[in-house]
PDB file of N, CA, C and O in Angstrom, chain B, residues numbered from 101:
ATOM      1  N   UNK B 101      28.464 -17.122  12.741  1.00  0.00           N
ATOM      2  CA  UNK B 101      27.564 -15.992  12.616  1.00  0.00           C
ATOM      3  C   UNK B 101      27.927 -15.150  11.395  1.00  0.00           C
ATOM      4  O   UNK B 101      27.125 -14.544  10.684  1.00  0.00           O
ATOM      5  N   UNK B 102      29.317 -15.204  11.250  1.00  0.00           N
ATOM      6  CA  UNK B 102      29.486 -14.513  10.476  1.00  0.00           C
ATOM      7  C   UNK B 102      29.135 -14.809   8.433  1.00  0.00           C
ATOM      8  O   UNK B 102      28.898 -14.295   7.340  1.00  0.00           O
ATOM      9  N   UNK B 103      29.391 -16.160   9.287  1.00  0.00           N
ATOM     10  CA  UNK B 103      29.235 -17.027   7.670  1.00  0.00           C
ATOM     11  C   UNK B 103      27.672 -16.801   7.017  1.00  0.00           C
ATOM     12  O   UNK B 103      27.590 -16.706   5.793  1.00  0.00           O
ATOM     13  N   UNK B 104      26.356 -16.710   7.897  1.00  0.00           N
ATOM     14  CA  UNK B 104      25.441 -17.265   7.928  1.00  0.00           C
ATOM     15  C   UNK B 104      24.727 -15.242   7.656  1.00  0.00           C
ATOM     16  O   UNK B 104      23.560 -14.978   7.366  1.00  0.00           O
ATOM     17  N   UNK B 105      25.519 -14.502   7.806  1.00  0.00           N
ATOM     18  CA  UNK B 105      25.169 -12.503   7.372  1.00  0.00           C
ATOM     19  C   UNK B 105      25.745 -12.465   6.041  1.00  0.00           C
ATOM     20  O   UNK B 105      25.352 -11.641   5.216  1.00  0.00           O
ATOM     21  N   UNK B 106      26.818 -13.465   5.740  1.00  0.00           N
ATOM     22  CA  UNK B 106      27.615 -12.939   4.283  1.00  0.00           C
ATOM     23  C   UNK B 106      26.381 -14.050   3.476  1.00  0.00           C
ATOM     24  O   UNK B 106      25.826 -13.413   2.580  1.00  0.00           O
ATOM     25  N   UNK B 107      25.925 -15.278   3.560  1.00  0.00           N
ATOM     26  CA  UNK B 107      25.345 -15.961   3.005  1.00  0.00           C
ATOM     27  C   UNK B 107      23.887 -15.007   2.641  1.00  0.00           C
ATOM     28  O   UNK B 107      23.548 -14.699   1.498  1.00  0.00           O
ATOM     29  N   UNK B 108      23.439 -14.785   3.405  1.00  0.00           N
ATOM     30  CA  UNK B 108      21.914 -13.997   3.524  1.00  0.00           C
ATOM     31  C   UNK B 108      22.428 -12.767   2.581  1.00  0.00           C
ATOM     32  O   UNK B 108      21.580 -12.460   1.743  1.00  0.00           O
ATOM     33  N   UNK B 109      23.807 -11.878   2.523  1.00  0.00           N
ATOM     34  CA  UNK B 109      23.919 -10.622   2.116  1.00  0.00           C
ATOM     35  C   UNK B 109      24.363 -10.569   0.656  1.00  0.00           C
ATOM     36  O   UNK B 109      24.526  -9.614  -0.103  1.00  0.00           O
ATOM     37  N   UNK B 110      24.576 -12.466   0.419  1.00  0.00           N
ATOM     38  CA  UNK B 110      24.795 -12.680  -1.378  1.00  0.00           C
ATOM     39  C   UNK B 110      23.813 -12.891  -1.535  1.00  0.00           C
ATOM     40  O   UNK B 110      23.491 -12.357  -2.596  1.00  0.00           O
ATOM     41  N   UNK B 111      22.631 -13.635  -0.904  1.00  0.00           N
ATOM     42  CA  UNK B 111      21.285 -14.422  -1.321  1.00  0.00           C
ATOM     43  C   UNK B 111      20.520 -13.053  -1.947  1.00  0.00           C
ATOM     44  O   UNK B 111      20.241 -12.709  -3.096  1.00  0.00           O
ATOM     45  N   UNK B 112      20.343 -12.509  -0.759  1.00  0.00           N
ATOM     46  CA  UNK B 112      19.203 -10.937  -0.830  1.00  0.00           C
ATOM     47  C   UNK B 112      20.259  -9.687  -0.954  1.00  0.00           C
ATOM     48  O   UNK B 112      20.591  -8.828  -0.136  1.00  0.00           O
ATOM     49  N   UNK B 113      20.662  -9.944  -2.352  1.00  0.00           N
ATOM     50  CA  UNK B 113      21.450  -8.434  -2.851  1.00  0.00           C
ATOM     51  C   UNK B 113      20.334  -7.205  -3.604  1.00  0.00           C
ATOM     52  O   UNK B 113      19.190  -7.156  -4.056  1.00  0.00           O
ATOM     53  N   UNK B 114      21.495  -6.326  -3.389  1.00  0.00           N
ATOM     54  CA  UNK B 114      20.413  -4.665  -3.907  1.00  0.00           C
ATOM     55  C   UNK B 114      19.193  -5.471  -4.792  1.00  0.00           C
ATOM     56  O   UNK B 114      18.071  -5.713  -4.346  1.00  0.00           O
ATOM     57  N   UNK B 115      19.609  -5.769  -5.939  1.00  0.00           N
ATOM     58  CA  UNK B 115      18.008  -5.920  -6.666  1.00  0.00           C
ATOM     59  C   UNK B 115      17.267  -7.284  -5.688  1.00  0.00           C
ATOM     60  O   UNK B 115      16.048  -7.438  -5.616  1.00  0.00           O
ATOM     61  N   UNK B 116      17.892  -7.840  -5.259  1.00  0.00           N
ATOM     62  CA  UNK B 116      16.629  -8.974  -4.690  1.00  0.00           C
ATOM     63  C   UNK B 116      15.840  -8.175  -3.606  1.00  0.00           C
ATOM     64  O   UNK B 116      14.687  -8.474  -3.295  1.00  0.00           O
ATOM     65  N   UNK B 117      16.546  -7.123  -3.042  1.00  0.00           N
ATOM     66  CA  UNK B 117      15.864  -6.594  -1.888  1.00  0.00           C
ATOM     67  C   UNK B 117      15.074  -5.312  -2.322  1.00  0.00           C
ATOM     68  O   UNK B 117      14.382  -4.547  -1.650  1.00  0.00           O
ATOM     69  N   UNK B 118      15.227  -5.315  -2.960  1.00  0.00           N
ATOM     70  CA  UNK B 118      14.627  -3.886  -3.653  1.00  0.00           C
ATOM     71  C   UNK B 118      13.258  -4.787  -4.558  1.00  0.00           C
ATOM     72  O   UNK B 118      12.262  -4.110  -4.812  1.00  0.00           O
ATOM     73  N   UNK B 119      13.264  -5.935  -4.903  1.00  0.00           N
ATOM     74  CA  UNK B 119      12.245  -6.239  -5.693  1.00  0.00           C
ATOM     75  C   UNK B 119      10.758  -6.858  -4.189  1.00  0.00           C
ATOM     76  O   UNK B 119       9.530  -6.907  -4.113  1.00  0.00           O
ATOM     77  N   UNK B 120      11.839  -7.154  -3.402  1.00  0.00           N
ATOM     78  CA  UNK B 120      10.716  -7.700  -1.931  1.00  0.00           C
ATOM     79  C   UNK B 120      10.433  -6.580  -1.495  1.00  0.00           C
ATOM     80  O   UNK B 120       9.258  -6.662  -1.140  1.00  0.00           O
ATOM     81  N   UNK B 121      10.727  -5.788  -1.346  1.00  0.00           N
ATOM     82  CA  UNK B 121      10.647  -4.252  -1.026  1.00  0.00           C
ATOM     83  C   UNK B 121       9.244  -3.879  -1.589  1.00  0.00           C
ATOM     84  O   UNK B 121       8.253  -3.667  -0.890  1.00  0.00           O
ATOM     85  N   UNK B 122       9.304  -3.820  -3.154  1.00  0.00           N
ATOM     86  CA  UNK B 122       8.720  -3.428  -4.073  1.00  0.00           C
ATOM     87  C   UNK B 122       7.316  -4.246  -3.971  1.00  0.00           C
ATOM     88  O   UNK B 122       6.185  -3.782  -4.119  1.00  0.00           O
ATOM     89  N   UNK B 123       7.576  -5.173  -3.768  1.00  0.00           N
ATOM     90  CA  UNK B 123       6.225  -6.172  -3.655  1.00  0.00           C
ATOM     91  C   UNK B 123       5.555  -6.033  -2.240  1.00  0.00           C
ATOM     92  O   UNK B 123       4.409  -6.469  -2.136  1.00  0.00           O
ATOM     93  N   UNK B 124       6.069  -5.550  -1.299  1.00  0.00           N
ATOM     94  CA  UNK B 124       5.353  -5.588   0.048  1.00  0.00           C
ATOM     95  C   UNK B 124       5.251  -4.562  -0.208  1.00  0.00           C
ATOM     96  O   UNK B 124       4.086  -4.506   0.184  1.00  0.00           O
ATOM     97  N   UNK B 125       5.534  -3.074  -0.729  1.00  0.00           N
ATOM     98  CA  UNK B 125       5.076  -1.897  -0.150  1.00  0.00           C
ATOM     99  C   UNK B 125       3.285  -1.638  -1.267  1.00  0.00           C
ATOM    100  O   UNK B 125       2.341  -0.861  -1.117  1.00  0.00           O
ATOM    101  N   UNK B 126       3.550  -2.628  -2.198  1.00  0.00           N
ATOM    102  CA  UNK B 126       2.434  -2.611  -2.912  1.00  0.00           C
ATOM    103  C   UNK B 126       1.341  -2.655  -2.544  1.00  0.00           C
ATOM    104  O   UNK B 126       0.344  -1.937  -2.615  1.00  0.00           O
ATOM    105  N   UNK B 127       1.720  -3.983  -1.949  1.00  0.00           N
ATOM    106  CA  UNK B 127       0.814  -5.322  -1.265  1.00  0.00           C
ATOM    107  C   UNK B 127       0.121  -4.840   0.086  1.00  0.00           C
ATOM    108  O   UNK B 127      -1.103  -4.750   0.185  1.00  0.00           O
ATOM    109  N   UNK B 128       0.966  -4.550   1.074  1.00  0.00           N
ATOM    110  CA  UNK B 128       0.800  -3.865   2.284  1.00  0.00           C
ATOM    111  C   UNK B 128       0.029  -2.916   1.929  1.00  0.00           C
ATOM    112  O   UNK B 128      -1.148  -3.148   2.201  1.00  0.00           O
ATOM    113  N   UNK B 129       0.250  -1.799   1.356  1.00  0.00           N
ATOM    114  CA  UNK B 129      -0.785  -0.837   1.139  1.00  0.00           C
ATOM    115  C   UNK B 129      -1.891  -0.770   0.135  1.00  0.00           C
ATOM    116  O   UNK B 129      -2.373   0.301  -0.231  1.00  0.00           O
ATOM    117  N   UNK B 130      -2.155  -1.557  -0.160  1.00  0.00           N
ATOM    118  CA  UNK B 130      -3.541  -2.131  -1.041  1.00  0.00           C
ATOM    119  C   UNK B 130      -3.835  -2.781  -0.099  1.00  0.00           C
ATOM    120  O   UNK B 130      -5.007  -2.449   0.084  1.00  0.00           O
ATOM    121  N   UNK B 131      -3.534  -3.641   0.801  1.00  0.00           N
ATOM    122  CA  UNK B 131      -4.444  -4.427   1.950  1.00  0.00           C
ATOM    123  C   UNK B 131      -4.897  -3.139   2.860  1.00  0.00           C
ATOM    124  O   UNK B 131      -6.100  -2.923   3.004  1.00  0.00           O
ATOM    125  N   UNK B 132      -4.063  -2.411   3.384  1.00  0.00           N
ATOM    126  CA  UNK B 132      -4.701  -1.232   4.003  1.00  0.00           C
ATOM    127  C   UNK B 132      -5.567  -0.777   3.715  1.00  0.00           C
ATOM    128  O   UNK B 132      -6.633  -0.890   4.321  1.00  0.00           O
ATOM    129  N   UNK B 133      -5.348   0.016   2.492  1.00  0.00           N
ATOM    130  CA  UNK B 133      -6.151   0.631   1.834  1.00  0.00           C
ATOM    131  C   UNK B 133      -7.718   0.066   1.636  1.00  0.00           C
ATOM    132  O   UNK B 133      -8.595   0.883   1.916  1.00  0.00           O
ATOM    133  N   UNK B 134      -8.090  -1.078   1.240  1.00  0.00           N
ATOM    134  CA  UNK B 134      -9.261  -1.955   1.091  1.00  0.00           C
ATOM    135  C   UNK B 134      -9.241  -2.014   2.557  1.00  0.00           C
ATOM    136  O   UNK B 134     -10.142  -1.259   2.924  1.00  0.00           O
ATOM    137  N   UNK B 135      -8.722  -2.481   3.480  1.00  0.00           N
ATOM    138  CA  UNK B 135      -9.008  -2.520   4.772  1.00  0.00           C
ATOM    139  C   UNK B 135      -9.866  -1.423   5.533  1.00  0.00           C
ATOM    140  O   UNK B 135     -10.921  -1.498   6.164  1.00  0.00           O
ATOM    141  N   UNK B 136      -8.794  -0.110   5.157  1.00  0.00           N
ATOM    142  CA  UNK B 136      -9.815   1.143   5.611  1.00  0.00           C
ATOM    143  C   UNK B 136     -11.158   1.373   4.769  1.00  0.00           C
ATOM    144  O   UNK B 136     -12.221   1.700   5.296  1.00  0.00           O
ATOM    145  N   UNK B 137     -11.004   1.188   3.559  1.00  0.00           N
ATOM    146  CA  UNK B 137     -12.140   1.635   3.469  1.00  0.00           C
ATOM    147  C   UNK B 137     -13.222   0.875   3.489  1.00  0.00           C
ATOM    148  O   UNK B 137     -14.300   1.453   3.356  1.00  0.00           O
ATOM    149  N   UNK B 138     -13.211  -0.080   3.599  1.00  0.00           N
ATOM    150  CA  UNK B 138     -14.486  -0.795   4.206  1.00  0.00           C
ATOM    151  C   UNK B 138     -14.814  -1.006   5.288  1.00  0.00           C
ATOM    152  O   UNK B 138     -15.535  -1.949   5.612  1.00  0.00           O
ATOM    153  N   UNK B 139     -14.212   0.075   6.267  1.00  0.00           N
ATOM    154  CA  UNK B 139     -14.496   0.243   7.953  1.00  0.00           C
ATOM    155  C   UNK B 139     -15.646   1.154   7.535  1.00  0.00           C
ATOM    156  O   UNK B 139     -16.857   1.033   7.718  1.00  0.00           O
ATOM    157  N   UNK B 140     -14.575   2.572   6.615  1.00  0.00           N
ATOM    158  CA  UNK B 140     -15.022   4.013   6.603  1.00  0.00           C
ATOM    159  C   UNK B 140     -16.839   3.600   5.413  1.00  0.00           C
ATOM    160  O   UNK B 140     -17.992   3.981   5.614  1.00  0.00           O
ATOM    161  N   UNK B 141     -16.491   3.072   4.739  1.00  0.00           N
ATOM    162  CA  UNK B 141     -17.495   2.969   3.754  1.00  0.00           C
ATOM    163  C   UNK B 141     -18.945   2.248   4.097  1.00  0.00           C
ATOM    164  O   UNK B 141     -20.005   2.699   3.663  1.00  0.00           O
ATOM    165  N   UNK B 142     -18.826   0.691   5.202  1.00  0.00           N
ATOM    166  CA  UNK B 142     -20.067   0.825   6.282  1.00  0.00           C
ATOM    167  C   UNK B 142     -20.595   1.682   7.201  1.00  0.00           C
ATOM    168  O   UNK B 142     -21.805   1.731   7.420  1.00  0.00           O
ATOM    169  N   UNK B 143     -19.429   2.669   8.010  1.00  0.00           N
ATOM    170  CA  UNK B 143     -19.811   3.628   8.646  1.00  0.00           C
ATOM    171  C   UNK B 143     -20.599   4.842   8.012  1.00  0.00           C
ATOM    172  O   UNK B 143     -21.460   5.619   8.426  1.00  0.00           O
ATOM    173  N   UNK B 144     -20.172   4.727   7.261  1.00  0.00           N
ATOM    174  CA  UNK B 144     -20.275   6.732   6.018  1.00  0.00           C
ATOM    175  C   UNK B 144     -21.757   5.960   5.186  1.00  0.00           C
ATOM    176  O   UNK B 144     -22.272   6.850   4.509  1.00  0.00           O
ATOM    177  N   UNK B 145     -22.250   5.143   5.097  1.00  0.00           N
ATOM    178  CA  UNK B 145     -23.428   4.470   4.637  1.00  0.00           C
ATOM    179  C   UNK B 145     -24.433   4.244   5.763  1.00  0.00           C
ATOM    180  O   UNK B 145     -25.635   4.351   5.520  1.00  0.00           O
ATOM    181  N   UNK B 146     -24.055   3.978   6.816  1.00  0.00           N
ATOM    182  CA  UNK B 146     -25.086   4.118   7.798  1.00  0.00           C
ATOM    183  C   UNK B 146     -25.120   5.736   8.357  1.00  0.00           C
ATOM    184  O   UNK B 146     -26.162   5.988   8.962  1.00  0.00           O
ATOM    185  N   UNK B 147     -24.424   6.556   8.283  1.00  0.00           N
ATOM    186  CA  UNK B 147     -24.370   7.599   8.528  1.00  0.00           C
ATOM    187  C   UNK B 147     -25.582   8.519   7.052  1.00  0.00           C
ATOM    188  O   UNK B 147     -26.572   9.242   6.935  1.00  0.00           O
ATOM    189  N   UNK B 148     -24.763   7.939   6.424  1.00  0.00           N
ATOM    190  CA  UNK B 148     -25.716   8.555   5.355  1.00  0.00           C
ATOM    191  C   UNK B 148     -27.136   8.018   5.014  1.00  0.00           C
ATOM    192  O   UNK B 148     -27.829   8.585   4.169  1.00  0.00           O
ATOM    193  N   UNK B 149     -27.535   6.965   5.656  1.00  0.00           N
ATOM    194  CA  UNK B 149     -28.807   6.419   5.513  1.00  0.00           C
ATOM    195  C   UNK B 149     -29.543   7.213   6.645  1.00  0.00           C
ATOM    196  O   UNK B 149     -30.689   7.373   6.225  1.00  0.00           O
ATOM    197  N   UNK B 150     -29.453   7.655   7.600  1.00  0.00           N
ATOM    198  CA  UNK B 150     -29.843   8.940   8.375  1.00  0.00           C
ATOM    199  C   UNK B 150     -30.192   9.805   8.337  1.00  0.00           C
ATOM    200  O   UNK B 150     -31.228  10.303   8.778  1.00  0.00           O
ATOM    201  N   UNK B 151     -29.122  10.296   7.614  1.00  0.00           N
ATOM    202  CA  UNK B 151     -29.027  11.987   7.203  1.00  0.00           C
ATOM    203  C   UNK B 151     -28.909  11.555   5.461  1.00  0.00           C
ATOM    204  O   UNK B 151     -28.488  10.411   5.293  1.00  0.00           O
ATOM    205  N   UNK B 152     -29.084  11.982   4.761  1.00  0.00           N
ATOM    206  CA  UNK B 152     -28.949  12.161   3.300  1.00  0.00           C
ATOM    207  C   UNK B 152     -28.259  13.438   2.530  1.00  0.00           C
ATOM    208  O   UNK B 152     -27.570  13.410   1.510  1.00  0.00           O
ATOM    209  N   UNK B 153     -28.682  14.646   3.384  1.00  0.00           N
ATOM    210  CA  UNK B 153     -27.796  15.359   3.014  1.00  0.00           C
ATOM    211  C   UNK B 153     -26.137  15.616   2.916  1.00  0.00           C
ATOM    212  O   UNK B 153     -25.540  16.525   2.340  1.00  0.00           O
ATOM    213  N   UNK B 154     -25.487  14.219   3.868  1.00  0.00           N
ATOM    214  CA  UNK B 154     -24.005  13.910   3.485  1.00  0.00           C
ATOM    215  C   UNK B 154     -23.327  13.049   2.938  1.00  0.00           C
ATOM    216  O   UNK B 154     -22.167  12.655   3.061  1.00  0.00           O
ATOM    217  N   UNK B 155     -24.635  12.655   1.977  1.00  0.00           N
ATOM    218  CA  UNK B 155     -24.044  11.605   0.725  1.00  0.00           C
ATOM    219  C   UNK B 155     -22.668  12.589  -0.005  1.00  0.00           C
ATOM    220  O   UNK B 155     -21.599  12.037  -0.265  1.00  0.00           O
ATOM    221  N   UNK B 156     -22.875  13.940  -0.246  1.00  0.00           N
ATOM    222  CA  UNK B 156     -22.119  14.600  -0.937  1.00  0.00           C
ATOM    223  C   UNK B 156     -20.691  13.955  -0.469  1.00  0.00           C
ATOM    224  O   UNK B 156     -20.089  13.180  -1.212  1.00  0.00           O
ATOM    225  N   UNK B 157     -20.071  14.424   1.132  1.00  0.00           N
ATOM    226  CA  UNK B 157     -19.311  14.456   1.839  1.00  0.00           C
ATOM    227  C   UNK B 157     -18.746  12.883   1.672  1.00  0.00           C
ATOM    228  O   UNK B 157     -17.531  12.696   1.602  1.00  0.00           O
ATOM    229  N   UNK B 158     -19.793  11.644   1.605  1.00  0.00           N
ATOM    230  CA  UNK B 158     -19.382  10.299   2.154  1.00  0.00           C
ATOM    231  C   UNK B 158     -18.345   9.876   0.502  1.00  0.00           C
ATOM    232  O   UNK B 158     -18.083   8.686   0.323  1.00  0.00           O
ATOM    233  N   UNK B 159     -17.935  10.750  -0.383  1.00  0.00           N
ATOM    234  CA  UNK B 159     -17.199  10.090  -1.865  1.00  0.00           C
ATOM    235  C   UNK B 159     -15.826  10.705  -1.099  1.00  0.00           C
ATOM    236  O   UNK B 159     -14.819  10.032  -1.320  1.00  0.00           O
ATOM    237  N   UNK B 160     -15.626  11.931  -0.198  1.00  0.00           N
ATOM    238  CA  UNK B 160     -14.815  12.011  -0.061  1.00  0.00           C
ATOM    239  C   UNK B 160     -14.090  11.377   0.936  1.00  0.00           C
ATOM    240  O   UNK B 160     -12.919  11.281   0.571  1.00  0.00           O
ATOM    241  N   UNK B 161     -14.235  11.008   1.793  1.00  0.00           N
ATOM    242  CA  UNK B 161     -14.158   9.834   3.057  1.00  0.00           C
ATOM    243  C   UNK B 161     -13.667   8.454   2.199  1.00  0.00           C
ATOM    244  O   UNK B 161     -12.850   7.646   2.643  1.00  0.00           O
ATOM    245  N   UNK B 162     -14.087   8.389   1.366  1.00  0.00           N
ATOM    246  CA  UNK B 162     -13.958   6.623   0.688  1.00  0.00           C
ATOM    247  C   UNK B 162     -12.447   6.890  -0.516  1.00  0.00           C
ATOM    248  O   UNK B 162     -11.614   6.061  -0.883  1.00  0.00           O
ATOM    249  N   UNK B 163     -12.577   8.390  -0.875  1.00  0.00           N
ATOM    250  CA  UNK B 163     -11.693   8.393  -1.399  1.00  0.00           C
ATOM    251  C   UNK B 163      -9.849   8.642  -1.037  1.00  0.00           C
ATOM    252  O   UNK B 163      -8.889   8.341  -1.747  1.00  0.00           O
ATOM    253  N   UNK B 164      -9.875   9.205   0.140  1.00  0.00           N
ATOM    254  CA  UNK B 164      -8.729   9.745   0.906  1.00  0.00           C
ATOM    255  C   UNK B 164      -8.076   8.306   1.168  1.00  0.00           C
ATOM    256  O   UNK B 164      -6.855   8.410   1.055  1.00  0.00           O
ATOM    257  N   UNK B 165      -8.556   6.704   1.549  1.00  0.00           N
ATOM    258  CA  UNK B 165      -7.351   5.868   2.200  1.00  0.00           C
ATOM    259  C   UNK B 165      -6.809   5.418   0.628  1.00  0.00           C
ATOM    260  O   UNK B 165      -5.746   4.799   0.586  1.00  0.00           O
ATOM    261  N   UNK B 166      -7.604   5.753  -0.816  1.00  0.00           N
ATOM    262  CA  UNK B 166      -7.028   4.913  -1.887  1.00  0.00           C
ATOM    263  C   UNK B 166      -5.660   6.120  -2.395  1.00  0.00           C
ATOM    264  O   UNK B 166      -5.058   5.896  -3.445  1.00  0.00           O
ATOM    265  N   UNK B 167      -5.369   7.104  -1.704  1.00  0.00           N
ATOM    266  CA  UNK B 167      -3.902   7.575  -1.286  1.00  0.00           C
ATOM    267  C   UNK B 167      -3.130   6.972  -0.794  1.00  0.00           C
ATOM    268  O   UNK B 167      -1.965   7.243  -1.086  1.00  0.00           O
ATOM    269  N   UNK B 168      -3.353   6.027   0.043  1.00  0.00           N
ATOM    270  CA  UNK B 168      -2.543   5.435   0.633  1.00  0.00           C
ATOM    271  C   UNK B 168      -2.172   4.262  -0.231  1.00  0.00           C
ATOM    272  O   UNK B 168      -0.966   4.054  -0.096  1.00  0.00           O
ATOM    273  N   UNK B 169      -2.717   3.432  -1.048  1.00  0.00           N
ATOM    274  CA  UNK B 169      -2.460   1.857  -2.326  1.00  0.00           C
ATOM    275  C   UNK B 169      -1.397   3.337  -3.116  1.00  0.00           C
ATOM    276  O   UNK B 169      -0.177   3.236  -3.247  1.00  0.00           O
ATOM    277  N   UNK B 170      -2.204   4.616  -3.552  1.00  0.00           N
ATOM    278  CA  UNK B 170      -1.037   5.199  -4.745  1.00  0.00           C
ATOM    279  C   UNK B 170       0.627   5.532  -4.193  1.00  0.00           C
ATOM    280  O   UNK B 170       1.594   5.814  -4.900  1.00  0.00           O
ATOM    281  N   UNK B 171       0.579   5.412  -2.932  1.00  0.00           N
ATOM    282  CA  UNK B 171       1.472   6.225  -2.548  1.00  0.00           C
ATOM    283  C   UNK B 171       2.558   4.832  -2.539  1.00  0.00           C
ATOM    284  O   UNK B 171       3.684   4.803  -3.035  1.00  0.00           O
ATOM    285  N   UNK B 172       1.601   3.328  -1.569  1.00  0.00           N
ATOM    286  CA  UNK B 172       2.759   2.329  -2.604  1.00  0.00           C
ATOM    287  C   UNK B 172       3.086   2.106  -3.485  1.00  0.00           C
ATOM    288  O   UNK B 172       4.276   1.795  -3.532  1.00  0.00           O
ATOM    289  N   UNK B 173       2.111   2.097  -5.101  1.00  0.00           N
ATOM    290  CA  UNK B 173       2.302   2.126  -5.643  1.00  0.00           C
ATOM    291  C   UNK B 173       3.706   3.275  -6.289  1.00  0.00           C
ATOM    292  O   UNK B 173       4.438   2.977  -7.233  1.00  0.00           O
ATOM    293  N   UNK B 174       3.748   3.964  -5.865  1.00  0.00           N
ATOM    294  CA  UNK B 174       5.002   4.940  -6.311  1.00  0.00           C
ATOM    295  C   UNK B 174       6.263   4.662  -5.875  1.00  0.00           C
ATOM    296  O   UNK B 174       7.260   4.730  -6.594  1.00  0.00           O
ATOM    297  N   UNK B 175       6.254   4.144  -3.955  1.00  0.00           N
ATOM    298  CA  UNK B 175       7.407   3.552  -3.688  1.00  0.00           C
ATOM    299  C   UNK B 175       7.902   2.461  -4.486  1.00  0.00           C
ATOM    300  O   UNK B 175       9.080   2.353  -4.827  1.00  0.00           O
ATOM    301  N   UNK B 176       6.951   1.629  -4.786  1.00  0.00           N
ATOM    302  CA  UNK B 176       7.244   0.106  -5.778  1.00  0.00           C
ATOM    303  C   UNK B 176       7.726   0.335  -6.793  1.00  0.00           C
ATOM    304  O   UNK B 176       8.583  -0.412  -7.265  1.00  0.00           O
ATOM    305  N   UNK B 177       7.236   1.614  -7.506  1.00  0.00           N
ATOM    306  CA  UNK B 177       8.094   1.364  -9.362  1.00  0.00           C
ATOM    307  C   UNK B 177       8.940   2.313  -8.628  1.00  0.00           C
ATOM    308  O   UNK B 177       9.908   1.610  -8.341  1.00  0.00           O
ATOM    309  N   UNK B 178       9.139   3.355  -8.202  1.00  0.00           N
ATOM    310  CA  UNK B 178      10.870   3.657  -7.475  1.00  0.00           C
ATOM    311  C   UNK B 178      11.673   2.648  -7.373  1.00  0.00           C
ATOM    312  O   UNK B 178      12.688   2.529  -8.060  1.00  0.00           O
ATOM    313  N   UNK B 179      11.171   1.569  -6.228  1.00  0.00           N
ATOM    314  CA  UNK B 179      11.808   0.590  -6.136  1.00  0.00           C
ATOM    315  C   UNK B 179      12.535  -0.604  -7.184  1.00  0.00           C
ATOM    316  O   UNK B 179      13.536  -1.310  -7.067  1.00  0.00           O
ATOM    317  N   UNK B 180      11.395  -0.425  -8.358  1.00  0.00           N
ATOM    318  CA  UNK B 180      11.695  -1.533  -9.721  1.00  0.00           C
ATOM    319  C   UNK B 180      12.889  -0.377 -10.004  1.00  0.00           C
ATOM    320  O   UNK B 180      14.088  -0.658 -10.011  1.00  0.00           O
ATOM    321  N   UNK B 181      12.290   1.113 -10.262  1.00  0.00           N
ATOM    322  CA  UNK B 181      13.808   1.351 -11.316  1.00  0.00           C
ATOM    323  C   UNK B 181      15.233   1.429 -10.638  1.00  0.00           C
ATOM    324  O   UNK B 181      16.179   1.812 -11.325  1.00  0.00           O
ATOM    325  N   UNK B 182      15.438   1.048  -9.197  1.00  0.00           N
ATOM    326  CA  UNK B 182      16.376   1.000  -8.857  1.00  0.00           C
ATOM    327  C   UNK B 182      17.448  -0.798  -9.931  1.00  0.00           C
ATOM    328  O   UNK B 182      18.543  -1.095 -10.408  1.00  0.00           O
ATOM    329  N   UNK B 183      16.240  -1.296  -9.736  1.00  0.00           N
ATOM    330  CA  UNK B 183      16.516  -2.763 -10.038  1.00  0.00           C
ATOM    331  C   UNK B 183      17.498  -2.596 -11.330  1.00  0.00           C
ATOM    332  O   UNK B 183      17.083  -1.696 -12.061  1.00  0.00           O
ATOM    333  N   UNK B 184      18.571  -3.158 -11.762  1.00  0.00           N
ATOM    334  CA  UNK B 184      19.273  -2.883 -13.029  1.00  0.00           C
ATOM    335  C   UNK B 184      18.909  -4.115 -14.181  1.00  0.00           C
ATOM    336  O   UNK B 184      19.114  -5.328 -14.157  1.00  0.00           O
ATOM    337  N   UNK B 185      18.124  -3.004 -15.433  1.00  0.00           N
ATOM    338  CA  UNK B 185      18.349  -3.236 -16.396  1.00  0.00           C
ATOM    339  C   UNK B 185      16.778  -3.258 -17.098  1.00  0.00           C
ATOM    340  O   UNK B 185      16.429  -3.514 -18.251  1.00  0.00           O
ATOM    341  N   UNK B 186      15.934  -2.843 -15.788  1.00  0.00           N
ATOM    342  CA  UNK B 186      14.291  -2.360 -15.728  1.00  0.00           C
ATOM    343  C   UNK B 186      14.425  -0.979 -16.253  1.00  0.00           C
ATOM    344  O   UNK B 186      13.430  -0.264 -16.372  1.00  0.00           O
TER     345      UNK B 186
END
């Protein structure tokens, strides 16, 4: 057991784990992100095909989950400049 934590803990050192890190928190939250808003963006379109007066309202609804892709995006290059020599 023990052999098989030191093997894994040379394989996936600081920069290898920090670069998988970096790539899923990207990744993960750009799939979210497109995920939500194409729940919110059929809903807020049939809503607004109804009523018209909350087209105004429906840019802001579509715009609030692409906070969520920037906010990986920020963990990820955090994550690169940990990496040495980036």
């Amino acid at each position: 057991m023990a052999d098989a934590t030191t093997a894994v803990g040379a394989f996936l050192g600081s920069e290898a784990g920090a670069a998988i890190g970096a790539g899923l928190a990207i990744g993960l939250s750009a799939l979210a992100a497109g995920w939500s808003q194409g729940a919110i963006g059929s809903a807020a379109m049939g809503a607004a095909a109804e009523r018209p007066e909350i087209e105004k309202n429906v840019l802001i609804y579509l715009v609030l989950p692409e906070i969520l892709a920037l906010l990986g995006f920020a963990v990820a290059f955090l994550l690169v400049g940990k990496i040495g020599g980036a």
